[in-house]
N, C-alpha and C positions, 0 to 999 in steps of 0.2 A: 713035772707034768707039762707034757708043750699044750698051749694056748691057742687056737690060729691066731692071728691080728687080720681081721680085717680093714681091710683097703677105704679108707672113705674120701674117695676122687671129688664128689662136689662141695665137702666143707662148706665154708660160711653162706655157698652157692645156692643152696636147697632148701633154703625158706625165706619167707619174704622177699626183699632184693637190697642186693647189697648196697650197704652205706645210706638206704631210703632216707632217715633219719639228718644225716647232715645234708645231703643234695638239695633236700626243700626244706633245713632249717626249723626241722620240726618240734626241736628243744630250746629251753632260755639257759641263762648261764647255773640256774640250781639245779634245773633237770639233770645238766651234763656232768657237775662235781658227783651229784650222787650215782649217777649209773656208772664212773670210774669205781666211786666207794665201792659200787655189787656186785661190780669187775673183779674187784682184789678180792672180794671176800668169798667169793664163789665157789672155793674147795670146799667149802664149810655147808655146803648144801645138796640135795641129790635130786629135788625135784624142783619146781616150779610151775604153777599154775598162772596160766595167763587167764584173764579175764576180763571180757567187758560186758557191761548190761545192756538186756534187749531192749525192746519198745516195752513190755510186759513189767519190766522189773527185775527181770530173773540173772543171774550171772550164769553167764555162758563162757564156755575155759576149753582148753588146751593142756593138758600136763606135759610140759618140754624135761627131759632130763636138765642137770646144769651145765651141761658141755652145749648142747643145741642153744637152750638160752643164752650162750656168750654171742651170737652169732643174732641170733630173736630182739635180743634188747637194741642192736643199734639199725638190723633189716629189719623187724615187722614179722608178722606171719600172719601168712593166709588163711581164712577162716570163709568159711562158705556164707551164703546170706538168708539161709533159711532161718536162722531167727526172727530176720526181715519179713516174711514171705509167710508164717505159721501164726494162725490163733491162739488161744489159751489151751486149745484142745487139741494141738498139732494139725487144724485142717487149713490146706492149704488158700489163703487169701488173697492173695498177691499171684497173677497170673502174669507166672514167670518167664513161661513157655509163648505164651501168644505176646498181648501187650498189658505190660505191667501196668501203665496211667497214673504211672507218681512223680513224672518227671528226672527217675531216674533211669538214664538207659544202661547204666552195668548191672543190673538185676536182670536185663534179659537174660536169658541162657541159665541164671544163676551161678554168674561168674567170682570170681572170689573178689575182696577186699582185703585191706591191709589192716591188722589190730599194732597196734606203738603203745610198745611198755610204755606209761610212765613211772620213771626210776624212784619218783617221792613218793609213791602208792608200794615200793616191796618192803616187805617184812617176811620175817619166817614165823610158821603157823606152830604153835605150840604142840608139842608130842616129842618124842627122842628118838624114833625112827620110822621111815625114812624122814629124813630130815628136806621139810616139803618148806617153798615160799610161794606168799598167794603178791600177784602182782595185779593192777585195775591197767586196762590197756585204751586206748583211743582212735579209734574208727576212722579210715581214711581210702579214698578210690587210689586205684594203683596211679595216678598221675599227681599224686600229693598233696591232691585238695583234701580237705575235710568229710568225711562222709554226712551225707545230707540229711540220715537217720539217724546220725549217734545223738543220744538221749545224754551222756555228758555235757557235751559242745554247747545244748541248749542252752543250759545252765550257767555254763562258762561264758556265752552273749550277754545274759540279763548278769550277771556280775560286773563284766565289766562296764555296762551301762551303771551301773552305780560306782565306780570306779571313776568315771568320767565326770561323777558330779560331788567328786573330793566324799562318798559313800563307802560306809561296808557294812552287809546285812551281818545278823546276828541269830544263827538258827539253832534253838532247843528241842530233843525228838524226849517224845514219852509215847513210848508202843505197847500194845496190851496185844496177848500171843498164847495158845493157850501149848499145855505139857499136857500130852497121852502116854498110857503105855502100851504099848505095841505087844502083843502076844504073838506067839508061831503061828502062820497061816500063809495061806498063796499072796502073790506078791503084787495080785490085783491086774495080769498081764492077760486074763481072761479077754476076749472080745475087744481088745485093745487094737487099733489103729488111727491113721489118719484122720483124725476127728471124731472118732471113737473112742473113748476113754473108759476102759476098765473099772473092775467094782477101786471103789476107794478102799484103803485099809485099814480094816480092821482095828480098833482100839477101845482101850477102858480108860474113864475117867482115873487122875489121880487121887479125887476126895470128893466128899460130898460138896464141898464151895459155899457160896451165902453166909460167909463172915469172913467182912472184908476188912481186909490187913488183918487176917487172927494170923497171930505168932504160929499159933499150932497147925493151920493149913499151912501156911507157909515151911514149914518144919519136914512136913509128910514129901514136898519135894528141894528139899535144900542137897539130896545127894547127888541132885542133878544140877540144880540152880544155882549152889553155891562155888562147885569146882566151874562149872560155866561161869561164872562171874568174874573168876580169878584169870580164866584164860582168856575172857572179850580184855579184861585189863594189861596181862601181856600184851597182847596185842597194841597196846598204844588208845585203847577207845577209852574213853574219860566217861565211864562208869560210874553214876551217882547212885544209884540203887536199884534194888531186886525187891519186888514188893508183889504180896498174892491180890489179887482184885476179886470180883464176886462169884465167877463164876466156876467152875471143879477143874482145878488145876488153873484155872486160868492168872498167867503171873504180868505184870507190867516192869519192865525194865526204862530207867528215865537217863539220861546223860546231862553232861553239865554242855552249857552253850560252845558253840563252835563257829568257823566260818562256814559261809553255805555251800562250798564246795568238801569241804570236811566233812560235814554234816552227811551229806550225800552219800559220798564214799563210804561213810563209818554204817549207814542204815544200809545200805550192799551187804558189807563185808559181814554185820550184826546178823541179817539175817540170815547168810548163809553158811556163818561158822554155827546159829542154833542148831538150825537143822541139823546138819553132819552130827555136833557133837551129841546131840540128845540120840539119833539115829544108832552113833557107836554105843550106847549103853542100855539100847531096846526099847528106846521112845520114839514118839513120834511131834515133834513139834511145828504149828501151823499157824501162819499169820492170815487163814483164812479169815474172812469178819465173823462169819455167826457160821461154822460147823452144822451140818444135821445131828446133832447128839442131844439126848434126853439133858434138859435143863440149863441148856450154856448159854450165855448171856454174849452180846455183840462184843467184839472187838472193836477199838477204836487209835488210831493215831492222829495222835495231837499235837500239831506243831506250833512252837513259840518262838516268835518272831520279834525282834528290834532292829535297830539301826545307827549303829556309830558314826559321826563322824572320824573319817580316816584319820587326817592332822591330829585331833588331840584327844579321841579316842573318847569322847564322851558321848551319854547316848542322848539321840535327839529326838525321842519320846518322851524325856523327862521334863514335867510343866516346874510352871512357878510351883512355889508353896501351898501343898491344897487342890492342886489340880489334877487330876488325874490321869491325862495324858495334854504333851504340849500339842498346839494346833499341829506339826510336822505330825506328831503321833495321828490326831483325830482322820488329818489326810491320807495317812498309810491305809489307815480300816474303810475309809469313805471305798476306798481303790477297790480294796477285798471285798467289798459288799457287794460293788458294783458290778464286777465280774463273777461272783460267786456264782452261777444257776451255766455260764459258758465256758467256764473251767472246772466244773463241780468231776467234770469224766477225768480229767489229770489226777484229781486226790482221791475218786470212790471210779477204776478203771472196769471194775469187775458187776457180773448181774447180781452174785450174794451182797458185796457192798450195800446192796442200796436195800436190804432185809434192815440193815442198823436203823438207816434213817425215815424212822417208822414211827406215828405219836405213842405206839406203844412203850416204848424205850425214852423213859425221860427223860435223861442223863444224854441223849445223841440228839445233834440239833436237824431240825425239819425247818425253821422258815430262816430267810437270810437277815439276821439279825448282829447286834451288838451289845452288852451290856457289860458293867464294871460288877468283876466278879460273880459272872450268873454263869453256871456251867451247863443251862439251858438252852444257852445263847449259841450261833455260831461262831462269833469271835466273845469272846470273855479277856477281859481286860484286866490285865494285876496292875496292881499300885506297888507300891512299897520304893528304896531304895532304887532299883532300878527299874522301870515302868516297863512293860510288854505285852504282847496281844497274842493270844493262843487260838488257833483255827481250830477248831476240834471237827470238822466235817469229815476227811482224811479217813482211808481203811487201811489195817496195818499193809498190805500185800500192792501197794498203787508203786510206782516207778520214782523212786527218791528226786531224779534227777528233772524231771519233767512235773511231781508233784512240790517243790522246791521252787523251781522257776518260776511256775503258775502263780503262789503267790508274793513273792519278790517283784514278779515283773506286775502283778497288779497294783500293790505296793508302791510300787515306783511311781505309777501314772498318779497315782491318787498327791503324790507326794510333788509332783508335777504339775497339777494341778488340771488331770483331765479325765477323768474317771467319769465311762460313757453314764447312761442310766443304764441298767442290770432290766432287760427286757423278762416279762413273764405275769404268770396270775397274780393277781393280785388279795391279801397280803400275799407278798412274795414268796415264794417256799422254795425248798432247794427239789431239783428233781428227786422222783420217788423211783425211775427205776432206769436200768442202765441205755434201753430206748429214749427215754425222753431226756435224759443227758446228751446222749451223743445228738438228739435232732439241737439244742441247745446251742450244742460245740461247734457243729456244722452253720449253726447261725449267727456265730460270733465271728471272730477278727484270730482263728487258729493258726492261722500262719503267719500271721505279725510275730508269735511267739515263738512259734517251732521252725519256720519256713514252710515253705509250701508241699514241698517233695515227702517231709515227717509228718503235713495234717493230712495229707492226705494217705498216707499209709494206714496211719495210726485209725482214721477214720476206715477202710478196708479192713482192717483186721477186727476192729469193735462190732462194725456192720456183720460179717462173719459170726462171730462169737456169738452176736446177738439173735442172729438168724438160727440159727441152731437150735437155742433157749426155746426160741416160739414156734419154730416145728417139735421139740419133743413135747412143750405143754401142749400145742392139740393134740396130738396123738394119745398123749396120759392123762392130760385132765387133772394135774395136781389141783388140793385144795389152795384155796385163798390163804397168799400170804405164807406160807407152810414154806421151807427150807427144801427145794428138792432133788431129789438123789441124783439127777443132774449136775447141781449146784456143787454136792459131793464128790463126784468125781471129777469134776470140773478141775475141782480148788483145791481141794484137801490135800492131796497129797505135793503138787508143783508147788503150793503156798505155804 
């Protein structure tokens, strides 16, 4: 049978630009051994998804066959910036066409930027065909600076600030997330646009819920949770347990500690191999916080935090005999406390978020606190063998990389010895809704962390978001407090 063969004249020519990668030295020497290693190994694969995460949280891809990816991994590839430039609800924030006002001028026009494999970030995604690998890629202007938006790079600053001070942080994720099952129905594409968002879909609870850790709710979804388990563990994620929590279906997945750029990556890739894989078997799973559904109980993500010294790898929250945390420790939390009301929008990004943090919900913390072992508290303190501090503020659905940073780099000051006073009513409470976060944000020191060109986006797209919220409640009138169908379509299904 003749084949034609087409002709491919611009080869390695046609995406990104050639050799981008070495001309500005974009890799160190493991990056380089391992993108040879994915070099050689490349027959052995058929797709490739490139990915980097937005300002939102969300991962944003490419699927390259593996022929183009030989070509991608060491040019780049072009990716447009409307992730930049889009709310939660797709309406446009960031005014691209006139003057954007973030200090970045390659967003006019909506001109493209460069995503860069990083080689230590591929693996291949568990299934037997096509034989697909997901890659985390890193944001950069076609002149080989760093993009002033990427939500990694944050992260990778306040790292290496502790790096500097013979530091490495120590970050533990425990996510609560709930499993639906999706029945046949429209796909929710109704009335959808540009900041219009469609009905949410459709779902039934997997069990009645309210018995927490029962073996037997847990049971009702293990044909889902369990093969999920097995394949986050393929994947290389350090999987400590699958556990049901109180709400109908709602399951909590915890890992064992990581470094914070691991950490990161691993809460990316965790939440968006859920999705897909519960989606392949006609579920639907959401790291929204509190769902509009009869009887479900908030979401929360809880991050636990320590602090190794790098040299001899010991932790430096651990006090004398009896103590519960060493002064370095007590400094870490002074830090967190202190920022907590001007970073609270990093860890709760969204309007549903802030439904958790409500005195109705006692288990979710409302004023900025600390206490040893009180899960009241907004930091809770373990003792035992290795000492650590758990944020529990945090909605499963906030931006790893930015909510991560947020409290490392508070962390840090405190440890520094300059953690401002945490401005606000007094007793101090954490904001109650995603306006008085962001006025909070805007009043703090945002671009000490992120740079100026990301607070100020990030602040554009919230402001959006938020504007939205408060014209559809005058219009409708939701009651007090009440989850609303707004919120739903908002979240539910992107989260």
């Amino acid at each position: 049978m003749y084949m034609r063969s087409w002709s491919r004249v611009y080869g390695e020519h046609s995406v990104g630009r050639r050799d981008f990668v070495t001309e500005f030295g974009l890799w160190d020497d493991r990056q380089a051994a391992a993108a040879e290693q994915i070099t050689a190994g490349l027959d052995q694969v058929d797709l490739v998804r490139l990915a980097f995460c937005d300002p939102h949280g969300l991962a944003r891809s490419k699927t390259l066959t593996a022929e183009a990816f030989r070509n991608v991994l060491r040019n780049g590839m072009d990716f447009s910036p409307g992730p930049f430039l889009f709310d939660t609800g797709h309406a446009v924030a960031v005014d691209f066409l006139g003057h954007p006002g973030i200090g970045v001028d390659e967003i006019a026009g909506a001109g493209d930027f460069v995503v860069v494999p990083d080689p230590l970030t591929f693996q291949v995604m568990p299934g037997a065909w096509p034989r697909t690998a997901w890659v985390l890629g890193d944001e950069f202007l076609p002149g080989g600076v760093r993009h002033p938006l990427g939500a990694r790079d944050v992260l990778r600053r306040v790292c290496a600030r502790y790096a500097d001070r013979g530091l490495a942080p120590v970050v533990g994720l425990e996510i609560e997330w709930y499993l639906t099952r999706r029945p046949a129905g429209p796909p929710g594409n109704a009335g959808n646009g540009f900041g219009l968002q469609g009905a949410a879909p459709a779902v039934e609870a997997m069990n009645s819920g309210y018995q927490f850790n029962s073996d037997t709710l847990y049971d009702s979804v293990a044909d889902v949770a369990d093969p999920l388990a097995l394949a986050l563990i393929a994947l290389g994620l350090p999987v400590r347990s699958m556990e049901h929590e109180s709400g109908p279906g709602q399951l909590e997945t915890t890992f064992d500690p990581m470094t914070a750029m691991d950490a990161a990556d691993a809460m990316l890739l965790f939440r968006t191999v859920v999705k897909q894989t519960c989606a392949r078997r006609g579920r639907h799973a959401s790291f929204m916080s509190l769902p509009r559904i009869d009887g479900f109980d908030p979401s929360g993500w809880h991050l636990h935090q320590s602090v190794m010294d790098a040299a001899t790898g010991r932790n430096v929250f651990a006090g004398d005999a009896g103590a519960e945390l060493s002064a370095a420790g007590g400094a870490y939390v002074d830090g967190l406390l202190a920022r907590a009301r001007d970073l609270c929008l990093l860890s709760v990004p969204t309007v549903n978020g802030y439904r958790r943090l409500d005195p109705r919900h006692s288990l979710a913390p409302t004023r900025v606190s600390s206490s040893f072992e009180d899960r009241s508290a907004m930091v809770r303190v373990l003792g035992g063998g290795s000492p650590h501090v758990e944020n529990r503020v945090g909605e499963p659905c906030a931006n790893p990389y930015l909510a991560i940073a947020a409290q490392l780099s508070a962390g840090l000051d405190g440890l520094a010895g300059r953690p401002e006073p945490a401005a606000g009513p007094a007793p101090l409470v954490l904001p109650r809704s995603l306006a008085e976060a962001l006025e909070a944000f805007r009043g703090g020191r945002p671009g000490a962390l992120l740079g100026e060109p990301l607070a100020a986006c990030l602040t554009k797209l919230k402001e959006s978001e938020a504007a939205r919220f408060a014209a559809w409640c005058a219009k409708e009138r939701p009651g007090d407090g009440e989850v609303t169908e707004w919120e739903q379509r908002e979240y539910f299904e992107a989260y």
